[in-house]
Structure formats: structure tokens, C-alpha cells
C-alpha positions in Angstrom: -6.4 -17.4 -28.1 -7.9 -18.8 -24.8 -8.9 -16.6 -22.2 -8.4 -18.5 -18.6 -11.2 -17.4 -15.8 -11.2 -18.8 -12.7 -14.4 -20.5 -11.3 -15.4 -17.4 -9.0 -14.6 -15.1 -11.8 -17.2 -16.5 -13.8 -19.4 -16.9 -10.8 -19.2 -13.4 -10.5 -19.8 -12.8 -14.1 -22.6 -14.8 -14.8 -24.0 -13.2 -11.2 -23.5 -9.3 -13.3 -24.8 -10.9 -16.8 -28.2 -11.9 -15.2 -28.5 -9.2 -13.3 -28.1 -6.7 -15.9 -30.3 -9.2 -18.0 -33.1 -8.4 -15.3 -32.8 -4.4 -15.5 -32.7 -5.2 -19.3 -29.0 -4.2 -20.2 -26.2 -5.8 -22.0 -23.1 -6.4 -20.2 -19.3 -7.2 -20.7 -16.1 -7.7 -19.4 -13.7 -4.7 -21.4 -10.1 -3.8 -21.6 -7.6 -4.7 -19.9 -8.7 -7.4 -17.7 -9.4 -9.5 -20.8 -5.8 -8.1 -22.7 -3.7 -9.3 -19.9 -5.7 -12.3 -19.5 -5.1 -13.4 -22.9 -1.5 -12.6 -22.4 -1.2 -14.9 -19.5 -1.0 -12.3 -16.8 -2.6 -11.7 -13.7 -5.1 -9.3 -13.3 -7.6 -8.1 -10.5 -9.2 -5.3 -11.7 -12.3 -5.5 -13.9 -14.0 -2.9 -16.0 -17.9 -3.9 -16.7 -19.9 -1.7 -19.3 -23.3 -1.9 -19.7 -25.7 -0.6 -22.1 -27.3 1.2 -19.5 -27.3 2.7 -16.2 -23.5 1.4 -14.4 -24.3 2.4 -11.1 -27.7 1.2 -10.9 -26.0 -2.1 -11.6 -23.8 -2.1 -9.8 -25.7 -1.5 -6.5 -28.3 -4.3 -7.9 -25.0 -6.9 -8.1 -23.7 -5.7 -4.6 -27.3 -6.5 -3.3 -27.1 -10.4 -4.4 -23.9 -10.9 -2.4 -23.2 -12.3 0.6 -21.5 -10.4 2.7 -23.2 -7.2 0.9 -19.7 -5.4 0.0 -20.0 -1.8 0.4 -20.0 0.6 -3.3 -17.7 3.4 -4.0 -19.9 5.6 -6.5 -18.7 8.8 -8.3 -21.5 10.3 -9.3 -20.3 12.8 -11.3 -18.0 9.9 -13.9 -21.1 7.9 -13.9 -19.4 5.1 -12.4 -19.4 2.3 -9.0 -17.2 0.0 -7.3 -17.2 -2.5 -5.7 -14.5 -5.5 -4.2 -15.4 -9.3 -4.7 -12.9 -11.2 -2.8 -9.7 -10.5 -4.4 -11.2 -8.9 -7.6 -12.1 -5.0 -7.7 -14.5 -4.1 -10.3 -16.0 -1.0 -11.8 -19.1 -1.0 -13.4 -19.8 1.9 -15.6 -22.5 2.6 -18.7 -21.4 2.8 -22.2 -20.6 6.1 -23.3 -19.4 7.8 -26.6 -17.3 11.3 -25.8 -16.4 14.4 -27.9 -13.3 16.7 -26.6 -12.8 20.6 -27.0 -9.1 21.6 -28.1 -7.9 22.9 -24.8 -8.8 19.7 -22.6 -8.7 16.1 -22.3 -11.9 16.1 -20.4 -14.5 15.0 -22.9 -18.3 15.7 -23.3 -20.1 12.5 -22.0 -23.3 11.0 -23.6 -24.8 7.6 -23.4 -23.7 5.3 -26.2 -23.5 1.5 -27.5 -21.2 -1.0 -26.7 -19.8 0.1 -30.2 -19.4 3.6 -28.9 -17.5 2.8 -26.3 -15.0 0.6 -27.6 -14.5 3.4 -29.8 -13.7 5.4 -27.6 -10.5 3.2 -26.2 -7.6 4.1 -26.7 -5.8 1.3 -28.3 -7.2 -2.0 -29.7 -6.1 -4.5 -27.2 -7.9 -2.5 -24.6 -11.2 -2.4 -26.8 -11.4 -6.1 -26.3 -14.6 -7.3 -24.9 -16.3 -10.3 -23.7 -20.0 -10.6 -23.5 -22.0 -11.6 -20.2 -24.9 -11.7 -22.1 -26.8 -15.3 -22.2 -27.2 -15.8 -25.6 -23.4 -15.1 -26.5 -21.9 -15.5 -22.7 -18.2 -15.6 -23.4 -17.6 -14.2 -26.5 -14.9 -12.3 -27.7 -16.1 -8.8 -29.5 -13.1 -7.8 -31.3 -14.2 -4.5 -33.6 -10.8 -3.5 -34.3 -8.3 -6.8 -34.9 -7.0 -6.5 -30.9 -6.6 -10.3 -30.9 -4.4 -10.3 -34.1 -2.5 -7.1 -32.8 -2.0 -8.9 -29.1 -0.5 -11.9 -31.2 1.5 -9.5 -33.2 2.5 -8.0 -30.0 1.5 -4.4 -31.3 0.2 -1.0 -30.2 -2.5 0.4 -32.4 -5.0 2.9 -32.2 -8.5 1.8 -32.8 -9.8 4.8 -34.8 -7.0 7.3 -36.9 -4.3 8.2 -34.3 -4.0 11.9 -34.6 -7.7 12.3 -34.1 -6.8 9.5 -30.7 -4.0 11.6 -29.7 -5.6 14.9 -30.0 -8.4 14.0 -28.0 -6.4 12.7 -25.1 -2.6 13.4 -25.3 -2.0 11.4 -22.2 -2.7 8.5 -25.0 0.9 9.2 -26.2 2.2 8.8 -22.5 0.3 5.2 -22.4 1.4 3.9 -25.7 4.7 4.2 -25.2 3.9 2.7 -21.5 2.0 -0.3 -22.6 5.1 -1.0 -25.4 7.7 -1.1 -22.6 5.7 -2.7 -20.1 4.3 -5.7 -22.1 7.2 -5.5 -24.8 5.2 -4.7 -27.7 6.0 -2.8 -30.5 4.2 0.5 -31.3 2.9 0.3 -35.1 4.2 2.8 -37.5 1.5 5.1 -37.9 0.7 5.6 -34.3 4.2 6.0 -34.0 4.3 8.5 -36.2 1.6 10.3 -35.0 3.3 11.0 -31.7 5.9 13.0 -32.9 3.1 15.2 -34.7 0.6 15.3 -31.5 3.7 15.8 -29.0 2.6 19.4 -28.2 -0.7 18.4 -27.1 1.4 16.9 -24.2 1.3 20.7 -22.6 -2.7 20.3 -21.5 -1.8 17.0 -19.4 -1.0 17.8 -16.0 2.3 17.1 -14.4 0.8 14.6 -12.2 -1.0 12.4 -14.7 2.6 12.4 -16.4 4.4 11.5 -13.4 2.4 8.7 -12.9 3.0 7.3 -16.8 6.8 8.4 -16.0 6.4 5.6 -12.7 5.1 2.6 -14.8 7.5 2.8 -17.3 10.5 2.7 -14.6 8.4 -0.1 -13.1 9.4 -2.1 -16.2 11.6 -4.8 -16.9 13.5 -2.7 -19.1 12.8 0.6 -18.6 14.9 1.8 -21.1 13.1 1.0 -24.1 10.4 3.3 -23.1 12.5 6.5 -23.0 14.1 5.8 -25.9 11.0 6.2 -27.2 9.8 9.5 -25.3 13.1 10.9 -27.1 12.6 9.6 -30.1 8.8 10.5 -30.0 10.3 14.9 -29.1 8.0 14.2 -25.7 11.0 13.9 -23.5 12.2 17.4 -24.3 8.6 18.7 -23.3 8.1 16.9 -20.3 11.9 16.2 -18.6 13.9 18.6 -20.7 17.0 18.0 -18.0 16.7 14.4 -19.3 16.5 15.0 -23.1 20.0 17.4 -22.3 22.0 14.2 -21.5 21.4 13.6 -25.0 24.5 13.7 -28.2 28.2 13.6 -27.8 30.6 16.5 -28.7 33.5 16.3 -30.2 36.6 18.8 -29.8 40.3 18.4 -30.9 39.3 14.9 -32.1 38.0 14.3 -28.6 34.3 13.0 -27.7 32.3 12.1 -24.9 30.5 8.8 -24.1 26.6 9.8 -25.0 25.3 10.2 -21.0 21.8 9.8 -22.4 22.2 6.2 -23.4 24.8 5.6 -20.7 21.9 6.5 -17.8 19.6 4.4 -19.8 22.0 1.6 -18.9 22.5 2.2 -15.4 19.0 2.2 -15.3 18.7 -1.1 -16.9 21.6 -2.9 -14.4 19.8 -1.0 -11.5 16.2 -2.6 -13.0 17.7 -5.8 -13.0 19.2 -6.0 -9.1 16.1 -4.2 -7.7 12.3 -3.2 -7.9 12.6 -0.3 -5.8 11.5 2.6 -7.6 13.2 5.3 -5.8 16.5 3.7 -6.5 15.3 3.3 -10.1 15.1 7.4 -10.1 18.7 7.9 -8.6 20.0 5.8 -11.5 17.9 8.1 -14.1 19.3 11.3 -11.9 23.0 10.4 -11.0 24.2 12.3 -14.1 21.6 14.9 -14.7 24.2 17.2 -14.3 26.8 16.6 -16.7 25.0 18.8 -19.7 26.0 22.0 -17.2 29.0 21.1 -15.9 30.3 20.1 -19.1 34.2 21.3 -19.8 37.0 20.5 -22.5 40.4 20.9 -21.0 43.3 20.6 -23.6 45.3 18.1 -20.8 42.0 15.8 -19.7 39.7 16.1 -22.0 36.0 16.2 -21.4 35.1 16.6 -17.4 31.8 16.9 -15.6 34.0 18.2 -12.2 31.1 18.4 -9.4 28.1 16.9 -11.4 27.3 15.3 -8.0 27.6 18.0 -6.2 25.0 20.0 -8.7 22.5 16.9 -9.5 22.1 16.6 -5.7 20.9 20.0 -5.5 19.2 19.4 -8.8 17.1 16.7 -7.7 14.5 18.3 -5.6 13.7 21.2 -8.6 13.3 18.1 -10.8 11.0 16.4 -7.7 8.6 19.6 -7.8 8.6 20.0 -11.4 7.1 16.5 -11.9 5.0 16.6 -8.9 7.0 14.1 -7.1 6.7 13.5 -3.0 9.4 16.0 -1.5 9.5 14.1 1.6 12.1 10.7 2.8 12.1 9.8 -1.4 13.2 12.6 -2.4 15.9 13.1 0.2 16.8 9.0 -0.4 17.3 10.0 -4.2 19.0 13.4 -3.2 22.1 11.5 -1.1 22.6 8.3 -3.9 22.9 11.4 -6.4 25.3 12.9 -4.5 27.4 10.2 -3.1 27.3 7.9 -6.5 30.9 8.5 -7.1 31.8 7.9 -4.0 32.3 4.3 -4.3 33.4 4.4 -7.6 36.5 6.5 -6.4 37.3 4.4 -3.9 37.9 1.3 -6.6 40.2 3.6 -7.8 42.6 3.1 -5.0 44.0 1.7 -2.4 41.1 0.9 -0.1 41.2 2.5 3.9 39.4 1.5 6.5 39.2 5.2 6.8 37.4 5.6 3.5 35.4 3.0 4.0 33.8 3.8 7.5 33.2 7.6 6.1 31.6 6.0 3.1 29.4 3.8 5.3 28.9 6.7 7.6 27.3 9.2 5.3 25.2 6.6 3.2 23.2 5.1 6.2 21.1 2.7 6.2 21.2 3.0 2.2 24.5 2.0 1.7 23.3 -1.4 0.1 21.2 0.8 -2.5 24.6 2.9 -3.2 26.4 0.1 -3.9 23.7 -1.2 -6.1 23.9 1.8 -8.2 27.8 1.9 -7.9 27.4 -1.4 -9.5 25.4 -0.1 -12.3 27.5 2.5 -13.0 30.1 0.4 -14.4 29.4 0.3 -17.9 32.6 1.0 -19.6 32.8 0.0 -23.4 36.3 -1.1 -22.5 36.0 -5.2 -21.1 39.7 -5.3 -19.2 38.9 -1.6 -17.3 35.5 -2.9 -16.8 36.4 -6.2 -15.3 39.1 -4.6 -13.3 36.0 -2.5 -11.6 34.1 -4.9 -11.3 37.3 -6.8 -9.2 37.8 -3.7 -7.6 33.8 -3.1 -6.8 33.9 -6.6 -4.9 37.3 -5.7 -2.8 34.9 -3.0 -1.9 31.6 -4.8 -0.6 33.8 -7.6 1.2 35.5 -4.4 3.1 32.1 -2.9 3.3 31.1 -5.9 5.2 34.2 -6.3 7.3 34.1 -2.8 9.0 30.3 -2.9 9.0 30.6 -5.5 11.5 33.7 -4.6 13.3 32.9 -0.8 13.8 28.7 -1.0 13.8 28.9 2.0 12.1 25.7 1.8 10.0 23.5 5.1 11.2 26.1 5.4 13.8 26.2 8.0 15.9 29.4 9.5 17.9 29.0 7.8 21.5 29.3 11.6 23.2 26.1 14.0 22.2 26.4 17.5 22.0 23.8 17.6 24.7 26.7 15.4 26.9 29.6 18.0 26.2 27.1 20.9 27.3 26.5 19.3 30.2 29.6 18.3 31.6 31.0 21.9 30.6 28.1 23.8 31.8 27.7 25.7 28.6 24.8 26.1 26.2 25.4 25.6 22.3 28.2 27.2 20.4 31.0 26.9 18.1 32.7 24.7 20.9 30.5 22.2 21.3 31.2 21.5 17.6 34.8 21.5 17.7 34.6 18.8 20.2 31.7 17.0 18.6 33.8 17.0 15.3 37.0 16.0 16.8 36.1 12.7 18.1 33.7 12.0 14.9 36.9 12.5 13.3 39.0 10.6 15.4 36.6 7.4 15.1 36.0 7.4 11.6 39.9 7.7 10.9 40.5 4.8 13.1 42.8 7.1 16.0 40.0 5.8 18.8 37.8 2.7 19.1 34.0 3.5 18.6 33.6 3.4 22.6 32.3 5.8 24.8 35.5 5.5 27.2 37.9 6.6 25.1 35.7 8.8 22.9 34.9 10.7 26.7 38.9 10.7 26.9 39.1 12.7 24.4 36.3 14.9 25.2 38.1 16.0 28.2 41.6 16.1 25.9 40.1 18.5 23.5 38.2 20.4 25.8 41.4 21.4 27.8 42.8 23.5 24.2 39.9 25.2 24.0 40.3 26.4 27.8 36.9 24.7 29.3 36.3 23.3 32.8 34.5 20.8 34.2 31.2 21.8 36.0 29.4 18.2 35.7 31.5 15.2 35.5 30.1 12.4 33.3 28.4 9.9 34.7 
């Protein structure tokens, strides 16, 4: 394998090798900067280890640039950054670490450059390549990482359950790093997952969250919670998720499995966009079929108001995995809630009616709904899928049509509340919303043009039945 460094990246090396050279260290490039450079992919962050003190180092490198760049030091990790041009790079000393039970923060003491590949935690990330003059450039590969990058594998370097104890949030990042790069994860480590799942309880729900968001991230996110099921982590960590799971069967009746069916929405959505809030409303938009689940003896199986009960569903989930309850979650909230929406409306006969109401309650985000709406058509059944997927672009091209005829993306109704109030010389109340509604009504439905003439017409019109008078005429 070749490794491909750009001329200021080994300016900048050679710059940290003869430095540390002159405090009388031994330095190296480790982990994943030289995996994913071996792999072809770009990479800007740099790990340094040095048989010695990291920070002192560091500030000795900063010292030799021009401009000086300014170090981030934590003190208490025993580590320092600092940016070169468009590379960020932490220098740190080697270190070997022992762990008690009930954590996965280890006890810290200096170590070799043999210690601390050790400690990684998988042997394409124990790569390392020497700065060191008399070997500058080599490849120290203790534990086969070049064969297992060309075998496209995930191993542990030392025995995995021992790996896995240590640090559960290992198990999180194997599975991560096989989705992500496409690699498979070799049988014994696999293995030892499913024994070492428990220790998942010590990690914290943001660490996990953040594993849970790189996995999305991926081409095919799919593959990597197959394997959190398959692994028994999925049930300890999104246990809503692991219920999609398994098809029943009554009166010779069964479900499609919604587990692998999200998976495949998630898939279509990974393919249209990298958005990653969209990727969680395709990996929520049926959480709640497992408790809305039914069997009538006329229909079937039916999931009446999963929508409805995912929507309020989605911000428990939010919390639960420490995810922002701001804008994100409320943009994950309404494509939960509103994901059939479209799909209903291929169903039938297509209104403007139903169309501006559609376009109306989804917002600016209509173009993600439809996105997932697309997604969602994964029938097993080619003709009824095709005839969706007809029906689905009828839909768009109507989409489009009343979009620009009626404006009606994050449209509001031309009269306020604040307008009615005013020209009826009363404060808030139920009448205000009669009135409000009425002409919201009246637009969406097509019975008045989205104009403030005629929408003040009928202001006046349905002011009249409810026995107001005018104190301030519009102006």
C-alpha cells in the first residue's frame, strides 16, 4: 500500500520529527489519519504520539512556525493542539491505560509507542508512521492493520472481550467504522459484541448519540443497524427501534417487517439527501406501528394514527438520546406527522384543495416531505409500486403548479388577527378566530383568491353573523 502525503504535510512532519528529535523523543503519525490515507480518503486531522512529553511538543513545534498558531492544551488528557493551514493536529505522549469495571475512563500512565498502539481500539487505527530520522516514513504495523485494510476488515488488536470491556463505546465504533468505510467486522469481534452488549449501560447517551449520527451519515446507513440488532445493542440503546422488529401472523395474515422496511426508507432518503435531520424522520416515520398495532377480521393488520402517535413520540425519543430539542426536533416532529399525507393523496383524485393544505402545513419543508414520501414507496409489489411512483410525480408537478400560482409556501392569511381586532375594536377571543379561520378556509379551498381585497370582503361578511360592528375601518 502507498500512503499519499502532500508536500506541506510532510513539511510539517519532518518540522515535528526533528523537533521531537531535539527534546529527545520519538514521534509518529497514528490512527486514522494514516488508515484513511491508505484508503484514499481525505483526511485533516492528525494524531502525533511521542514517547514523551505531548504538550511540551507541541508548544516547541508551534514555536517554529510562522505565523505562531495559537495551542489548545488540556491539561488534565495530557494532550495539545494546534491548526497548520488546513490540517488540525493533536500531539499527545504515549500512554498505556488500565480500566475499573464501572467506567470507561481508564487509569493513565506513560508508556511506549508499543503501549499505545495497544491500547487502540482496532487494528487499522493502530497504524503508525514513524517521523523519526532514521526510519522517517515507515509503516509500524504490530497487529496486520495493512492486511486487514486490504481485507477490508474490523479487528480488534488485543482479544476483543477484554477491548470491549474496557471501553464499550468500542462496540458503538466498530459497527460505525464497518458501515462507514464498508468493511466487514471479523467473526470474533463480532461475536464478542453480542457478549459485551450490556457494558453498553456505562456509556452515556451522548457519546451514543453521536455514534448513532455517523452511522446515519453513511452511504448506506442501513447496514450499520442491522448490525446494532443483530449485535442485541439496539434493544439497549433505542428499544422503540428494536420494536419495529418481526412480523405477526393471524388468520394466515402477516405484516410487512417495519424494521427492515424503515431501514429502506432510510436508504432511498440516504440516497436523495445528506441532511441528517431528514435522515431521522425516515428512521422515526413509523416508530409507532409496534403500539398502534391491530388485526381487524375485514382489513387486516392496521397502524390507524401511527402518525399521529410518532409525532408525539418523537421528542421522548429526542431527550432520551440527548438530541437538540429545538428547530430539529420540531423539523423531524412535522415530517413524522405529515408523512402520510402525500402518500394519501396519490391515492386519489388530486385537489387543488388538497394540495394547497398540504403545502400549507409543511412549510418551507415541503421539498423534504416529498423526499421522504418518495422513500416511502417501497412496495414488494412492482405494478402498485410503479403506479405510486406515477401517482407521486402527478403530485410534485401539482406541487409546483399551485406553489407558484397561490405563493402559498409559509403563507400567511392576508388579514391578521391583530387587523380584525382593530377594525372591530375588540381584544382577543373566540371571534377573532372564527374570522381568522374562515377566510384561511376559504383560501385554501379555492372559494377566494389569496388577496387581501377579497379576503377583507369576507372579513366584513363573516363579521356581520357573529353581530360585530365596525369601529376602525381598514385602511
Amino acid at each position: 500500500m502507498i500512503i499519499n502525503i502532500q508536500p506541506y504535510e510532510r513539511e510539517i512532519f519532518t518540522l515535528i520529527g526533528q523537533t521531537a528529535a531535539q527534546l529527545g523523543y520519538q514521534s509518529y503519525v497514528i490512527g486514522g489519519f494514516v488508515r484513511d490515507r491508505l484508503l484514499a480518503r481525505s483526511s485533516k486531522d492528525i494524531d502525533i504520539v511521542c514517547v514523551g512529553d505531548g504538550i511540551s511538543l507541541a508548544e516547541q513545534v508551534s514555536y517554529k512556525l510562522r505565523p505562531i498558531p495559537r495551542i489548545v492544551v488540556y491539561k488534565r488528557f495530557g494532550t495539545a493542539m494546534l491548526k497548520y493551514k488546513d490540517l488540525e493536529i493533536e500531539f499527545v505522549g504515549a500512554r498505556k491505560e488500565s480500566y475499573q469495571m464501572d467506567s470507561r475512563k481508564p487509569a493513565v500512565e506513560e508508556g511506549s509507542l508499543e503501549d499505545d498502539q495497544n491500547r487502540r481500539d482496532f487494528t487499522i487505527n493502530a497504524l503508525a508512521i514513524s517521523l523519526n530520522e532514521e526510519d522517517f516514513g515507515t509503516i509500524l504495523d504490530p497487529f496486520n492493520g495493512l492486511y486487514h485494510l486490504e481485507q477490508k476488515m474490523i479487528k480488534t488488536p488485543l482479544e476483543p472481550g477484554k477491548t470491549f470491556s474496557d471501553d464499550p463505546l468500542r462496540m458503538m465504533r466498530a459497527i460505525r467504522f464497518s458501515t462507514q468505510l464498508g468493511f466487514r467486522i471479523e467473526d470474533e469481534t463480532f461475536a464478542a459484541i453480542g457478549k459485551n452488549k450490556n457494558r453498553i449501560k456505562i456509556i452515556s447517551a451522548e457519546r451514543i448519540s453521536a455514534e448513532l449520527g455517523k452511522i446515519m451519515s453513511s452511504p448506506q446507513p442501513s447496514t450499520g443497524f442491522k448490525k446494532l440488532y443483530d449485535t442485541g445493542l439496539l434493544s439497549l440503546i433505542f428499544p422503540e427501534m428494536a420494536a419495529l422488529h418481526g412480523v405477526e401472523v393471524k388468520n394466515g395474515i402477516g405484516h410487512k417487517d417495519n424494521f427492515y422496511h424503515t431501514l429502506e426508507v432510510l436508504d432511498n432518503v440516504a440516497r436523495d439527501s445528506d441532511n441528517i435531520w431528514l435522515r431521522w424522520a425516515a428512521l422515526l416515520h413509523d416508530i409507532a406501528k409496534p403500539p398502534t398495532k391491530k388485526f381487524d377480521d375485514q382489513l387486516g393488520w392496521t397502524f390507524h394514527g401511527h402518525e399521529v402517535l410518532g409525532a408525539v413520540m418523537v421528542p421522548r425519543i429526542f431527550k432520551a438520546l440527548r438530541l437538540p430539542l429545538d428547530h430539529k426536533m420540531k423539523y423531524v416532529q412535522k415530517l413524522v406527522k405529515l408523512h402520510l399525507r402525500p402518500i394519501g393523496l396519490t391515492k386519489e383524485e388530486i385537489t387543488d384543495s388538497a394540495v394547497r393544505r398540504l403545502i400549507f402545513e409543511a412549510g418551507e419543508d415541503i421539498d423534504d416531505l416529498m423526499i421522504l414520501c418518495k422513500a416511502d414507496i417501497t412496495s414488494k409489489n412492482e405494478d402498485k409500486k410503479l403506479r405510486y411512483r406515477d401517482n407521486y410525480s402527478r403530485l410534485v408537478e401539482k406541487i409546483k403548479e399551485i406553489e407558484e400560482k397561490d405563493k402559498l409556501r409559509n403563507w400567511q392569511p392576508p388579514i391578521t388577527g391583530e387587523d380584525i381586532m382593530m377594525t372591530f375594536g375588540i381584544g382577543p377571543c373566540r371571534e377573532v378566530g372564527i374570522i381568522k379561520t374562515a377566510i384561511r378556509e376559504a383560501i385554501l379551498d379555492g372559494v377566494i383568491a389569496n388577496d387581501r381585497c377579497q379576503a377583507e370582503k369576507m372579513m366584513f361578511e363573516e363579521a356581520e353573523k357573529l353581530g360585530l360592528k365596525v369601529k376602525n375601518p381598514v385602511a
